[in-house]
Each structure stands twice: as C-alpha cells, then as structure tokens.
Gaussian input, Z-matrix of N, CA and C with variables (Angstrom, degrees):
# hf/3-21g

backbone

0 1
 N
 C     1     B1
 C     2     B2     1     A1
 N     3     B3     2     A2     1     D1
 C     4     B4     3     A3     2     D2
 C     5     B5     4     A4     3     D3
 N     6     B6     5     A5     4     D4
 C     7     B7     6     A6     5     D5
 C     8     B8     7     A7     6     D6
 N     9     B9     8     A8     7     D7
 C    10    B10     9     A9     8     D8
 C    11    B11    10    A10     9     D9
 N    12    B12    11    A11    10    D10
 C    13    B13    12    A12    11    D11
 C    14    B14    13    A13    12    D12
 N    15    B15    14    A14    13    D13
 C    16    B16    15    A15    14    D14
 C    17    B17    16    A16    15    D15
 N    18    B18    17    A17    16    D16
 C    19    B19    18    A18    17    D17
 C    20    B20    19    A19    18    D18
 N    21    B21    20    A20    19    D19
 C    22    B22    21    A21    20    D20
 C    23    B23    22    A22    21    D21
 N    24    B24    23    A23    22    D22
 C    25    B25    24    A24    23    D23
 C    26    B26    25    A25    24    D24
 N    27    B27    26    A26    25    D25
 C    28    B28    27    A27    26    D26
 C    29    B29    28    A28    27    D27
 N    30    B30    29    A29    28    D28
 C    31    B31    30    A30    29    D29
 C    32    B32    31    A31    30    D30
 N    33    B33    32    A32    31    D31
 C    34    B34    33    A33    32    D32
 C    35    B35    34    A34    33    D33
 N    36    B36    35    A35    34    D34
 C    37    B37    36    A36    35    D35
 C    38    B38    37    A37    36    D36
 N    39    B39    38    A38    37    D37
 C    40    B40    39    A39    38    D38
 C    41    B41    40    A40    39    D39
 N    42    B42    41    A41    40    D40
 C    43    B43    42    A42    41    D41
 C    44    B44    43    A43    42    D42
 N    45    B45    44    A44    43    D43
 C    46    B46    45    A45    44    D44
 C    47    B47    46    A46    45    D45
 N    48    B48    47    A47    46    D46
 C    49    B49    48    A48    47    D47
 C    50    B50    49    A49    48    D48
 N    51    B51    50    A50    49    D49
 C    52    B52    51    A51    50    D50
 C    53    B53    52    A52    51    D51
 N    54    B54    53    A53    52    D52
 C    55    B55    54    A54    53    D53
 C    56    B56    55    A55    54    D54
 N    57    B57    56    A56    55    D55
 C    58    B58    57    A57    56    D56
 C    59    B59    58    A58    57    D57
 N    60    B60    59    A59    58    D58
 C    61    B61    60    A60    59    D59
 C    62    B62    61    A61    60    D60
 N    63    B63    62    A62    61    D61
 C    64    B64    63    A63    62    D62
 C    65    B65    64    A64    63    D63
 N    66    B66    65    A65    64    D64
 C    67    B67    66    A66    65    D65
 C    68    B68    67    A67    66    D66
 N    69    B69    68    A68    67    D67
 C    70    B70    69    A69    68    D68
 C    71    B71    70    A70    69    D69
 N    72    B72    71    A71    70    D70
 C    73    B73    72    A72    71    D71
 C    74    B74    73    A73    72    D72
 N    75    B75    74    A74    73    D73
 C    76    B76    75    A75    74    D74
 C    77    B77    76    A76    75    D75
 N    78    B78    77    A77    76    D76
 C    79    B79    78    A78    77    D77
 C    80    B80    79    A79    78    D78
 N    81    B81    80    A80    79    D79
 C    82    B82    81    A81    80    D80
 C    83    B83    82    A82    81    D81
 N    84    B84    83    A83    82    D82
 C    85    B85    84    A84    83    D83
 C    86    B86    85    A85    84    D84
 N    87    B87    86    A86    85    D85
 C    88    B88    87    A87    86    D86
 C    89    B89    88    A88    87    D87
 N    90    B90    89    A89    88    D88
 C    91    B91    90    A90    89    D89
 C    92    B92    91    A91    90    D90
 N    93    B93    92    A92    91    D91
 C    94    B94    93    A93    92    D92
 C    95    B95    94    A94    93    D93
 N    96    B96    95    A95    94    D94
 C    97    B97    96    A96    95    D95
 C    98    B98    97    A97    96    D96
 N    99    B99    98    A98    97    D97
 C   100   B100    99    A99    98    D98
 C   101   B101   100   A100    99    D99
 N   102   B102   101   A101   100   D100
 C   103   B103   102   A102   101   D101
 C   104   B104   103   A103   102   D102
 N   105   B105   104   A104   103   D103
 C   106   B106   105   A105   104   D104
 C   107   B107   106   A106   105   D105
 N   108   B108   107   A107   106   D106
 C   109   B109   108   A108   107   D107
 C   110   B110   109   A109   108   D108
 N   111   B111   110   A110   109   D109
 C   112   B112   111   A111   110   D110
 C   113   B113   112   A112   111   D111
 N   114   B114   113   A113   112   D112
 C   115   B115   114   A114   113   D113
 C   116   B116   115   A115   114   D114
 N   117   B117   116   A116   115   D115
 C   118   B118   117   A117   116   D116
 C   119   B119   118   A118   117   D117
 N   120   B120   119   A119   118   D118
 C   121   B121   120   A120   119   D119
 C   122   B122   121   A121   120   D120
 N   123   B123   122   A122   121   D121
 C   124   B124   123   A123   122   D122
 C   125   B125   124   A124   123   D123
 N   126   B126   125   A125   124   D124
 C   127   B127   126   A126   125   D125
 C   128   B128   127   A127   126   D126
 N   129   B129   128   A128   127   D127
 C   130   B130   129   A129   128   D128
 C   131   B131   130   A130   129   D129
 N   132   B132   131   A131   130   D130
 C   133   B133   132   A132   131   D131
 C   134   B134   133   A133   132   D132
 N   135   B135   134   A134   133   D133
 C   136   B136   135   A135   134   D134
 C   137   B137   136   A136   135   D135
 N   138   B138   137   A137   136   D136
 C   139   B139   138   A138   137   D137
 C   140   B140   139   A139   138   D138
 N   141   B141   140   A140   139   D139
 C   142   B142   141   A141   140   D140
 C   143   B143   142   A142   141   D141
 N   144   B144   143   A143   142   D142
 C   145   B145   144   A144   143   D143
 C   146   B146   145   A145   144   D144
 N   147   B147   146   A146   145   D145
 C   148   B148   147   A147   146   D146
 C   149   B149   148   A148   147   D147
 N   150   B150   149   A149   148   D148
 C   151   B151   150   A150   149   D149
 C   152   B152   151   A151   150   D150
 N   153   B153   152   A152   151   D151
 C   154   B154   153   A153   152   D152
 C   155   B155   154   A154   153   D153
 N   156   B156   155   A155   154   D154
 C   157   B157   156   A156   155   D155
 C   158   B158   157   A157   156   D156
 N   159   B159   158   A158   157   D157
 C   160   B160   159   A159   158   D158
 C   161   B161   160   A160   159   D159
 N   162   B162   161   A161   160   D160
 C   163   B163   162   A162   161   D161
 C   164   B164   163   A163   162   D162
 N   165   B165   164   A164   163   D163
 C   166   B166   165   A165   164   D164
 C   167   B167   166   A166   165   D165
 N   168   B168   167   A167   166   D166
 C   169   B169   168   A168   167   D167
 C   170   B170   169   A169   168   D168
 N   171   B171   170   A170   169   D169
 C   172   B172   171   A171   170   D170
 C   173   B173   172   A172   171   D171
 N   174   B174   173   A173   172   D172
 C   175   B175   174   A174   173   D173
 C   176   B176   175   A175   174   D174
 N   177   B177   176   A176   175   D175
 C   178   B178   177   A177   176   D176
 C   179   B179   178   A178   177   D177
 N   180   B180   179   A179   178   D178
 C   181   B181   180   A180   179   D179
 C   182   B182   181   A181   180   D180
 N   183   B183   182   A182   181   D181
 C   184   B184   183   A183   182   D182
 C   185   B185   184   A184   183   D183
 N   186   B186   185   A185   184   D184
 C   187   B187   186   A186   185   D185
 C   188   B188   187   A187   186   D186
 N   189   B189   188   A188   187   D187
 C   190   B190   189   A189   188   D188
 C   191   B191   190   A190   189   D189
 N   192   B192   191   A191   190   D190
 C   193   B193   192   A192   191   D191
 C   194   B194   193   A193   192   D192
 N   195   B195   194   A194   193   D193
 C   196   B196   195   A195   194   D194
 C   197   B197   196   A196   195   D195
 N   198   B198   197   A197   196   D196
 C   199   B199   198   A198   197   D197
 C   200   B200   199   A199   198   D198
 N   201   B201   200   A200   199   D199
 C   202   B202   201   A201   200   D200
 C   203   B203   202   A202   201   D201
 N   204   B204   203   A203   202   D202
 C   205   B205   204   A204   203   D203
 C   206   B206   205   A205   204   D204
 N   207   B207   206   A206   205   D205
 C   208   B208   207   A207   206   D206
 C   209   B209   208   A208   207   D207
 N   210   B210   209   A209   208   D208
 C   211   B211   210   A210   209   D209
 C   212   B212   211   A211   210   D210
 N   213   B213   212   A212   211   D211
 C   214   B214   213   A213   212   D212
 C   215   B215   214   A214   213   D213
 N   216   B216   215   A215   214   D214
 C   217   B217   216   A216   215   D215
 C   218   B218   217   A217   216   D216
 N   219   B219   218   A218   217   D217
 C   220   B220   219   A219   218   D218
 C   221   B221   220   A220   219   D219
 N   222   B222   221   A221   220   D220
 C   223   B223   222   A222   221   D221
 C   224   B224   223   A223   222   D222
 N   225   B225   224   A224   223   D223
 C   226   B226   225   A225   224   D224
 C   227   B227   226   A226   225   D225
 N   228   B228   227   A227   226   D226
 C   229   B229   228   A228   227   D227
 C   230   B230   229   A229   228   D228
 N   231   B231   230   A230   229   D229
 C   232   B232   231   A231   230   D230
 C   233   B233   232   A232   231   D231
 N   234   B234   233   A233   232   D232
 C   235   B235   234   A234   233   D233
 C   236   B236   235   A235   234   D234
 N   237   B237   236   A236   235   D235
 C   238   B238   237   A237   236   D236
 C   239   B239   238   A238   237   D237
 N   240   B240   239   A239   238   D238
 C   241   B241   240   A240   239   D239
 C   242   B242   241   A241   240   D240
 N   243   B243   242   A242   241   D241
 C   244   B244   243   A243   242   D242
 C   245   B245   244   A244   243   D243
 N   246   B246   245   A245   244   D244
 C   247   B247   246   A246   245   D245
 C   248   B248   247   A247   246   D246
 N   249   B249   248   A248   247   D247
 C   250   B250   249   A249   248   D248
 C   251   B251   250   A250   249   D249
 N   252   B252   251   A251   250   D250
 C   253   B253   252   A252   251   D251
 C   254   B254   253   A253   252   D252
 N   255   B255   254   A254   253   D253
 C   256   B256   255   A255   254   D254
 C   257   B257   256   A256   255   D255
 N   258   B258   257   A257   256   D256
 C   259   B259   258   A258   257   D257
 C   260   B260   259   A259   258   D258
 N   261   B261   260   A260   259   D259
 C   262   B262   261   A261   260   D260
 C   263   B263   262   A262   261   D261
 N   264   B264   263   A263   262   D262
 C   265   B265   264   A264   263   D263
 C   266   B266   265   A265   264   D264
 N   267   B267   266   A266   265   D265
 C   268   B268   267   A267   266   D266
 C   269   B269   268   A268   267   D267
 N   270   B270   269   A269   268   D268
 C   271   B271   270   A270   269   D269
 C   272   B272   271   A271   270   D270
 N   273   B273   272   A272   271   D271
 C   274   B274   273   A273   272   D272
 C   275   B275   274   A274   273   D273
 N   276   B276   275   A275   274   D274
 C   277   B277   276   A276   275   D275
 C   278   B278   277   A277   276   D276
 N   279   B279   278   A278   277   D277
 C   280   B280   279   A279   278   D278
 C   281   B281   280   A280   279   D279
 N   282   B282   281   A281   280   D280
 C   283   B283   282   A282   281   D281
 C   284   B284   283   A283   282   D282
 N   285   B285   284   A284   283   D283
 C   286   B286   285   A285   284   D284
 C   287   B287   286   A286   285   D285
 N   288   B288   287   A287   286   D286
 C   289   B289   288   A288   287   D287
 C   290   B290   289   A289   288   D288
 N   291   B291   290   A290   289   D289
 C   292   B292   291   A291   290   D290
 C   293   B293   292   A292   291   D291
 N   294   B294   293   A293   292   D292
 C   295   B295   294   A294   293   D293
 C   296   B296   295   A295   294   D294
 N   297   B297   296   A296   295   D295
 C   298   B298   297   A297   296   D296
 C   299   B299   298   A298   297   D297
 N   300   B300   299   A299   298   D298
 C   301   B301   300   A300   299   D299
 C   302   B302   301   A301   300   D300
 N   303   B303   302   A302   301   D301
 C   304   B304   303   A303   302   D302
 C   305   B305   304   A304   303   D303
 N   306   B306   305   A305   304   D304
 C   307   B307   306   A306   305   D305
 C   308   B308   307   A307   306   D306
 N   309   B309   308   A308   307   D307
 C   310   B310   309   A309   308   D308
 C   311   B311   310   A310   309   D309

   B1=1.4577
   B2=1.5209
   B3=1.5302
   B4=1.6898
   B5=1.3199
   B6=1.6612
   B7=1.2026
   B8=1.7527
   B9=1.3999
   B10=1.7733
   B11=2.0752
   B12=1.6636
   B13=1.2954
   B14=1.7061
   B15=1.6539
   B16=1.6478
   B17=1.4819
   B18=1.6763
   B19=1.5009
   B20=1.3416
   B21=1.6249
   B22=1.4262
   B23=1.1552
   B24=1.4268
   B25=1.1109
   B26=1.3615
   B27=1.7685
   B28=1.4791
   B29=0.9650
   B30=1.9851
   B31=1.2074
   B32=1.9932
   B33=1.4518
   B34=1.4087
   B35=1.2923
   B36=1.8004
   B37=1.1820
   B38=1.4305
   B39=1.1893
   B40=1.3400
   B41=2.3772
   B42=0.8957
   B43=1.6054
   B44=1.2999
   B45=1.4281
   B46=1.5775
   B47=1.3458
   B48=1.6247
   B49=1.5609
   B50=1.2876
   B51=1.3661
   B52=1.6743
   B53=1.6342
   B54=1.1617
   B55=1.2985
   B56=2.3022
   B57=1.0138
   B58=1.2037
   B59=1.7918
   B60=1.4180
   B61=1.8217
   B62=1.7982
   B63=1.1784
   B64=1.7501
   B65=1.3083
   B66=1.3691
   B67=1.7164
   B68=1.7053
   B69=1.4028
   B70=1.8805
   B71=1.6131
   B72=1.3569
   B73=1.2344
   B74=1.9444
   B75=1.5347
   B76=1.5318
   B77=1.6917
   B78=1.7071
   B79=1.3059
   B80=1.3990
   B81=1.0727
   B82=1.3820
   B83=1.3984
   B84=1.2146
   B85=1.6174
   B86=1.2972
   B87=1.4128
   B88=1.5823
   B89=1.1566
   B90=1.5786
   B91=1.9554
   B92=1.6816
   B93=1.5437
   B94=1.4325
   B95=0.8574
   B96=1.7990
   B97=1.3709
   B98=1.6469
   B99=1.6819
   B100=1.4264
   B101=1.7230
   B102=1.8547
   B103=1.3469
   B104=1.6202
   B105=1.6904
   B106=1.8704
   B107=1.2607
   B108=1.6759
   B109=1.5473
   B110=2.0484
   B111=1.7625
   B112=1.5769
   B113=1.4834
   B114=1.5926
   B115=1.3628
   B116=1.2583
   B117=1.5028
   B118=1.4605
   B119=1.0310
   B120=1.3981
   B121=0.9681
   B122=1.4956
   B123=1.6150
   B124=1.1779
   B125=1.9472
   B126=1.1837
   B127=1.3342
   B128=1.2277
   B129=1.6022
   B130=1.3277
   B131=1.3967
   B132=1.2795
   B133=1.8039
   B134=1.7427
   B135=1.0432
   B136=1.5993
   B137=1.7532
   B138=1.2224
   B139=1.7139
   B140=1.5723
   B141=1.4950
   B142=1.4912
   B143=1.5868
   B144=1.3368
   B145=1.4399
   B146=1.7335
   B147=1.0185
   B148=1.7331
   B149=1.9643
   B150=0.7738
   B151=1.6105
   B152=1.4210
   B153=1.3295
   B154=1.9295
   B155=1.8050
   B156=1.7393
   B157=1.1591
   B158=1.7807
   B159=1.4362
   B160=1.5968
   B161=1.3243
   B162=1.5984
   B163=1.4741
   B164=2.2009
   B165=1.7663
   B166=1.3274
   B167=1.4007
   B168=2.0858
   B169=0.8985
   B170=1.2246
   B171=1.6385
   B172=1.3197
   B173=1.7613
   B174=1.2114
   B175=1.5142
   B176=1.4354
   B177=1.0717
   B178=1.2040
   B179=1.6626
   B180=1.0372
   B181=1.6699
   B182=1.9454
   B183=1.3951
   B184=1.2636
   B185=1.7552
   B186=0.8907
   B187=2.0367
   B188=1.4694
   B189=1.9200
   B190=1.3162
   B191=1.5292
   B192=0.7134
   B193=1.7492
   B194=1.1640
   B195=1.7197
   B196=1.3350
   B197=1.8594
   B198=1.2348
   B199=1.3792
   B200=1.1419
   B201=2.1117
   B202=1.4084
   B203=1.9447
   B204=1.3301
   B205=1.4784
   B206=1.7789
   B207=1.2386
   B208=1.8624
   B209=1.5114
   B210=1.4730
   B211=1.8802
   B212=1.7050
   B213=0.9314
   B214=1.6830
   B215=1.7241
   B216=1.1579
   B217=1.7165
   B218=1.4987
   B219=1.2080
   B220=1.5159
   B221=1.9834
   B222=0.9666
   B223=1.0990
   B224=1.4309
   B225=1.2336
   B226=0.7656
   B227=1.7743
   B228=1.5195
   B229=1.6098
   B230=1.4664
   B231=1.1900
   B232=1.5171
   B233=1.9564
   B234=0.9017
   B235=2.0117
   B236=1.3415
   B237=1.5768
   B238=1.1409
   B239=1.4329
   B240=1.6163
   B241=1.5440
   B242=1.9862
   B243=0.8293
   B244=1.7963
   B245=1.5015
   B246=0.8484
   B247=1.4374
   B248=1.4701
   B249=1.6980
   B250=1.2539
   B251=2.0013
   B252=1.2671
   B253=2.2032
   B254=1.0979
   B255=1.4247
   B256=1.1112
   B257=1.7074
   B258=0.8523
   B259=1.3049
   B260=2.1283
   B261=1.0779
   B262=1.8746
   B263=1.0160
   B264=1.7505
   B265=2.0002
   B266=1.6875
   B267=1.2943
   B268=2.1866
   B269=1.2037
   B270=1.6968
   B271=1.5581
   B272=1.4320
   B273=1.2102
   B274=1.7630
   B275=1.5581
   B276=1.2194
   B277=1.3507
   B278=1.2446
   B279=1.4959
   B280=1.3797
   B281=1.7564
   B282=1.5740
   B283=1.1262
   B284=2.0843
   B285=1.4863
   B286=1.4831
   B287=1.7433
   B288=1.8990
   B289=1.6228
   B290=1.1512
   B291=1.4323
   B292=1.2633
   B293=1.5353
   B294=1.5607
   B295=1.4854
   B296=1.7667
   B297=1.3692
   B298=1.7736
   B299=1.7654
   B300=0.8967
   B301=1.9154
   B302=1.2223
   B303=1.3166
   B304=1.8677
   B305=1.7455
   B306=0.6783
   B307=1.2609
   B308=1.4791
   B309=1.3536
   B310=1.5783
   B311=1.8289
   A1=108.70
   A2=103.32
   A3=100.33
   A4=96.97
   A5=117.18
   A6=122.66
   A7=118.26
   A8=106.49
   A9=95.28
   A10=82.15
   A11=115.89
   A12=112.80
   A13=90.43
   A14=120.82
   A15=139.09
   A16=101.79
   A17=106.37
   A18=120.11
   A19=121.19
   A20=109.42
   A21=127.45
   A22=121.55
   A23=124.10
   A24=156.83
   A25=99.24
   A26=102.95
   A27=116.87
   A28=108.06
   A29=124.67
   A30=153.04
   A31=91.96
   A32=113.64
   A33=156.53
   A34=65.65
   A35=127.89
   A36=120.72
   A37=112.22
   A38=105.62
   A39=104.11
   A40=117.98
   A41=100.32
   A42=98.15
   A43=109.93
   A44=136.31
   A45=149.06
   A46=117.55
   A47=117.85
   A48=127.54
   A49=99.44
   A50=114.54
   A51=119.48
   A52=72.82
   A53=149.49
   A54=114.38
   A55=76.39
   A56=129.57
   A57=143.00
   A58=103.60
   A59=103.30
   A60=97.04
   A61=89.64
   A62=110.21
   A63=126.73
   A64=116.09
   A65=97.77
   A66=115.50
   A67=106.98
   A68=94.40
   A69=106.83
   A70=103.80
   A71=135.59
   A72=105.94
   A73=88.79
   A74=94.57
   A75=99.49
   A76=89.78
   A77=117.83
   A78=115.32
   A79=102.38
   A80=137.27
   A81=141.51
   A82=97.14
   A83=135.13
   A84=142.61
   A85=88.87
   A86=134.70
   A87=127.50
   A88=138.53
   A89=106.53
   A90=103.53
   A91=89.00
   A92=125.40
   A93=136.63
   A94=102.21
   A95=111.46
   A96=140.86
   A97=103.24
   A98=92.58
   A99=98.79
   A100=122.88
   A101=111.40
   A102=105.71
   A103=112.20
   A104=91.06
   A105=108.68
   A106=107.34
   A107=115.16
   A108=114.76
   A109=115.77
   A110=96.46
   A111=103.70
   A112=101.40
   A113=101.57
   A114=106.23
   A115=128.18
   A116=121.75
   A117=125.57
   A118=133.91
   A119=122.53
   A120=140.81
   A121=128.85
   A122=95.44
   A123=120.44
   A124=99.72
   A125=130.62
   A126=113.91
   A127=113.98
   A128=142.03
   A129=155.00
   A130=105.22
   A131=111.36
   A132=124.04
   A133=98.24
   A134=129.14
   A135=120.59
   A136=116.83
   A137=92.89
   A138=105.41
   A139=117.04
   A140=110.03
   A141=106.90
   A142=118.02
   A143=85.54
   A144=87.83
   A145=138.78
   A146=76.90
   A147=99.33
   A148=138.73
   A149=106.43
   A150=106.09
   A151=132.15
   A152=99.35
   A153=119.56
   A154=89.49
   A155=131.85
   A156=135.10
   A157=104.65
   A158=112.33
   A159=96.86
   A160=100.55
   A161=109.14
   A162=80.78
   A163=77.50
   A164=95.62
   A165=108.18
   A166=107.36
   A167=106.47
   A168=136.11
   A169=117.46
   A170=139.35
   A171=126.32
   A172=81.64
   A173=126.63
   A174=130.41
   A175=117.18
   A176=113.52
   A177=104.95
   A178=123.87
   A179=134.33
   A180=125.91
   A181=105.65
   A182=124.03
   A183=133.95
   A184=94.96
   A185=121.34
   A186=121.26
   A187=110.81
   A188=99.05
   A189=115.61
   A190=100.34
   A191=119.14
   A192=122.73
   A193=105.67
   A194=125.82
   A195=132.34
   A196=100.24
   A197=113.06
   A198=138.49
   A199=99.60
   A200=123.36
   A201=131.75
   A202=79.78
   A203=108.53
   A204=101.15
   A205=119.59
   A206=96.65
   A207=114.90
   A208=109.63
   A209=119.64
   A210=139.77
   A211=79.57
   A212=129.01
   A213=148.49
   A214=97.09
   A215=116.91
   A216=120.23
   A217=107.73
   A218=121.56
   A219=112.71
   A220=107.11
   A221=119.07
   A222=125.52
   A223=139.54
   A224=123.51
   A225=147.46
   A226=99.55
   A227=113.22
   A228=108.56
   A229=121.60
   A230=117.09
   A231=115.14
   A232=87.30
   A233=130.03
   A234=116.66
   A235=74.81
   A236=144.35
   A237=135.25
   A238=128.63
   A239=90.76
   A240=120.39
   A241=106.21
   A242=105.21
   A243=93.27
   A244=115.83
   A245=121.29
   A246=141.47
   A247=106.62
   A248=96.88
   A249=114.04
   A250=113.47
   A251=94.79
   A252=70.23
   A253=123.20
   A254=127.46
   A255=115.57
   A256=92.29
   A257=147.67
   A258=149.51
   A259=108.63
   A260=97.25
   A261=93.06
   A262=122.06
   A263=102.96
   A264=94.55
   A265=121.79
   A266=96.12
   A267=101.76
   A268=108.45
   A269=110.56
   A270=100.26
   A271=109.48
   A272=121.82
   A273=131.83
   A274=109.64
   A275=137.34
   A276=141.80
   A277=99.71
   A278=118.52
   A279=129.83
   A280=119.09
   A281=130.76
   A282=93.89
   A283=84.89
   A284=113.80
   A285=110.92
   A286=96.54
   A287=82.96
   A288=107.84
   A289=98.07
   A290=106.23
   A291=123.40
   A292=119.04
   A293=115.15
   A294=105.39
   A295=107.17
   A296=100.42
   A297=88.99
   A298=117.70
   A299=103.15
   A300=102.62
   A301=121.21
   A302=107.10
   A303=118.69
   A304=111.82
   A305=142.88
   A306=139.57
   A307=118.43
   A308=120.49
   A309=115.88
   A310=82.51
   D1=148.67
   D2=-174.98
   D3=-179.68
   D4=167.95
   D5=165.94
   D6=-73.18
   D7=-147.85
   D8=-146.71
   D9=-96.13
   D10=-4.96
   D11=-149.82
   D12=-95.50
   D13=-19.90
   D14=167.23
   D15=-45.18
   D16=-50.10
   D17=-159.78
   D18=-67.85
   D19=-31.78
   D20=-178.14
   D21=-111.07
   D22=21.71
   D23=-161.09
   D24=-115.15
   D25=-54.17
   D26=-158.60
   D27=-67.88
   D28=-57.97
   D29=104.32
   D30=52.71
   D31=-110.54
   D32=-157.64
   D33=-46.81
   D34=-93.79
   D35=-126.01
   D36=-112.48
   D37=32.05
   D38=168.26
   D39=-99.96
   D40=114.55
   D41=-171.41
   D42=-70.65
   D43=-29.44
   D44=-159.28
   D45=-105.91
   D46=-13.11
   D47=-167.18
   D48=-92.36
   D49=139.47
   D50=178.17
   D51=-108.22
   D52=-52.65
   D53=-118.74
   D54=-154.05
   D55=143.78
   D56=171.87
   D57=-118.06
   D58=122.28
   D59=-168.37
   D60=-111.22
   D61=167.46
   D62=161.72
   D63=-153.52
   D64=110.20
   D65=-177.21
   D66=-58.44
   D67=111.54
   D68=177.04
   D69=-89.87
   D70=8.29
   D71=176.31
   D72=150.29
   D73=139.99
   D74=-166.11
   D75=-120.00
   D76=142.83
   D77=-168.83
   D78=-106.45
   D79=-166.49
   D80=-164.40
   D81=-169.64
   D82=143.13
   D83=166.48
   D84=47.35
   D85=63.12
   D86=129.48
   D87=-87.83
   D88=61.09
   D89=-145.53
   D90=-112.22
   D91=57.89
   D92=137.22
   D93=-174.61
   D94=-179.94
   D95=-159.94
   D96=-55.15
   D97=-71.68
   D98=-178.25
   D99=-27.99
   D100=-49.19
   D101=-156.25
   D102=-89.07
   D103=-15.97
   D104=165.59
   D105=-52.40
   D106=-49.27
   D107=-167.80
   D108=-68.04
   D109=-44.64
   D110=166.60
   D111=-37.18
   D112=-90.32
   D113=-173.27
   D114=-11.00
   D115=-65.13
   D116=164.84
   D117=-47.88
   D118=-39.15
   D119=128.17
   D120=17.09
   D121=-105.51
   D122=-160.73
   D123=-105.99
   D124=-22.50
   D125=-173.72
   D126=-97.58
   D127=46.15
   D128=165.08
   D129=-157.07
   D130=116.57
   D131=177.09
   D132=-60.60
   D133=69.93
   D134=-166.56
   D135=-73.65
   D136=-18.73
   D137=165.47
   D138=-60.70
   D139=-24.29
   D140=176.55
   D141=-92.74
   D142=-16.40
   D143=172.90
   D144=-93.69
   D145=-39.44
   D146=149.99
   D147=-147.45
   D148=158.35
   D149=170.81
   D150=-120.21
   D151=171.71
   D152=-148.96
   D153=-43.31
   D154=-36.81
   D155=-158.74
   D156=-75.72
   D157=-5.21
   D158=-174.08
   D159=-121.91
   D160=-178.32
   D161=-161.49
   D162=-146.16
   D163=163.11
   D164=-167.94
   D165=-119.40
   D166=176.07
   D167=177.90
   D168=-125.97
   D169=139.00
   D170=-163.28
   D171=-136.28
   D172=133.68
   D173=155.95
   D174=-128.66
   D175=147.04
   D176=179.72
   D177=-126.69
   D178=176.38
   D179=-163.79
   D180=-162.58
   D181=77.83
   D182=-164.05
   D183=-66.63
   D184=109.68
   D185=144.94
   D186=-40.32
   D187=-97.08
   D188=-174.31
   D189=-123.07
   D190=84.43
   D191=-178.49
   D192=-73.29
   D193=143.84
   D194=-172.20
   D195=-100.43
   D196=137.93
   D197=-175.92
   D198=-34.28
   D199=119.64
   D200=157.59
   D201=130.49
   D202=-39.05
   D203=-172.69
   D204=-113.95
   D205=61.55
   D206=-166.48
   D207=-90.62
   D208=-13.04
   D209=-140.72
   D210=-119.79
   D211=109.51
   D212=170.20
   D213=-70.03
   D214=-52.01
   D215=176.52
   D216=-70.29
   D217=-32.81
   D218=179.99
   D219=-81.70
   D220=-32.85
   D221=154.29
   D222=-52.24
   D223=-23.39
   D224=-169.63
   D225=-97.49
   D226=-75.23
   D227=154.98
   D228=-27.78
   D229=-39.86
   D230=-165.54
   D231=-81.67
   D232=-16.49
   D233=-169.05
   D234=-97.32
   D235=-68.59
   D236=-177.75
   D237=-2.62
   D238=-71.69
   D239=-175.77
   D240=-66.77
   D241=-32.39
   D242=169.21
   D243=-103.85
   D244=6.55
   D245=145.98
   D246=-32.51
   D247=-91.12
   D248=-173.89
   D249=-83.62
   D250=-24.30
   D251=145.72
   D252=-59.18
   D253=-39.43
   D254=-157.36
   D255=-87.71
   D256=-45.20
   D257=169.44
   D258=-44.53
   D259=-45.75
   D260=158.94
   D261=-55.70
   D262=-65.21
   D263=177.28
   D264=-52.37
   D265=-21.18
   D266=-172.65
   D267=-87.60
   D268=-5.26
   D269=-158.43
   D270=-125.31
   D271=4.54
   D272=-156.14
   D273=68.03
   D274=20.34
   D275=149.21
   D276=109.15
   D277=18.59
   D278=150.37
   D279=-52.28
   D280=141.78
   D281=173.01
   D282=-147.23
   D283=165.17
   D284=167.04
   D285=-57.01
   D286=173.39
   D287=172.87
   D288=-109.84
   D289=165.11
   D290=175.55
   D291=-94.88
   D292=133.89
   D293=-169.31
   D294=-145.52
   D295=69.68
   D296=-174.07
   D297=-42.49
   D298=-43.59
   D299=-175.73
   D300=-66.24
   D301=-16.66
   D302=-158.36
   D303=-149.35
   D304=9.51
   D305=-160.79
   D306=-64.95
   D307=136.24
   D308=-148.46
   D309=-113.87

C-alpha cells in the first residue's frame, strides 16, 4: 500500500513488472454474475479516474469462485461490462475502448 508517488516509483524502477496493479475496492457477497456486474459497477467512481477517450483492460484470476462463475474470461467481461455502464451513465453514453495489449 502507498500513495500514487509508491506507484510510479514502482513503475520506473522496477525491471521484472509488466504490469503494477492497485486494489480499488474489495467485494464481499459477490457470489453471481448479476452482483459482480453491480459491484463494478457501482463501487469505483471510474469517471474520476478515467474517461470515455482512454481505453481498458479487465483480467481476471478466480481463487474459489462460487458456482455459475468458474470461466475467469467470462468474469472478467462481466467487471468489463459495468465498467463501461458506469462510464455511459457519467459520460453522456460515451464509454472507453477496449485494448487487451495496450490499454491506457
């Protein structure tokens, strides 16, 4: 854990990191599609963090996943997909692109 100066720090001097992550928010009782999609949704202001002009990556990594949500790629679509609702409703129905290789 750290501020945003840890992150770009990590960033610069790290030689082995493809990818530097920061946990926005831990869910509790997300045991289906539907409440995966709320969640994403609604528990990260994602409009402040980015806008309709940049575009994302969603991956996903199952532990013990509860029955209907076993598919790490379908899961992953489903945080995707409320992602960018929530980025429609904030944005005038603007939403990011999708960019597995590159995502800004």
């Amino acid at each position: 854990a750290g501020d945003d100066i840890v992150g770009y720090r990590a960033l610069l001097n790290l030689r082995t990191a493809n990818k530097v992550l920061e946990l926005l928010r831990v869910g509790h009782n997300v045991h289906s599609v539907e409440r995966l999609h709320a969640f994403a949704k609604s528990s990260v202001p994602w409009h402040e963090i980015m806008s309709p002009d940049d575009s994302l990556s969603v991956q996903a990594t199952l532990a013990q996943p509860p029955e209907g949500m076993t598919h790490s790629h379908f899961c992953a679509l489903t945080v995707k997909n409320g992602v960018v609702d929530h980025m429609r409703e904030h944005s005038g129905g603007r939403r990011p692109s999708v960019d597995v290789q590159d995502a800004t």
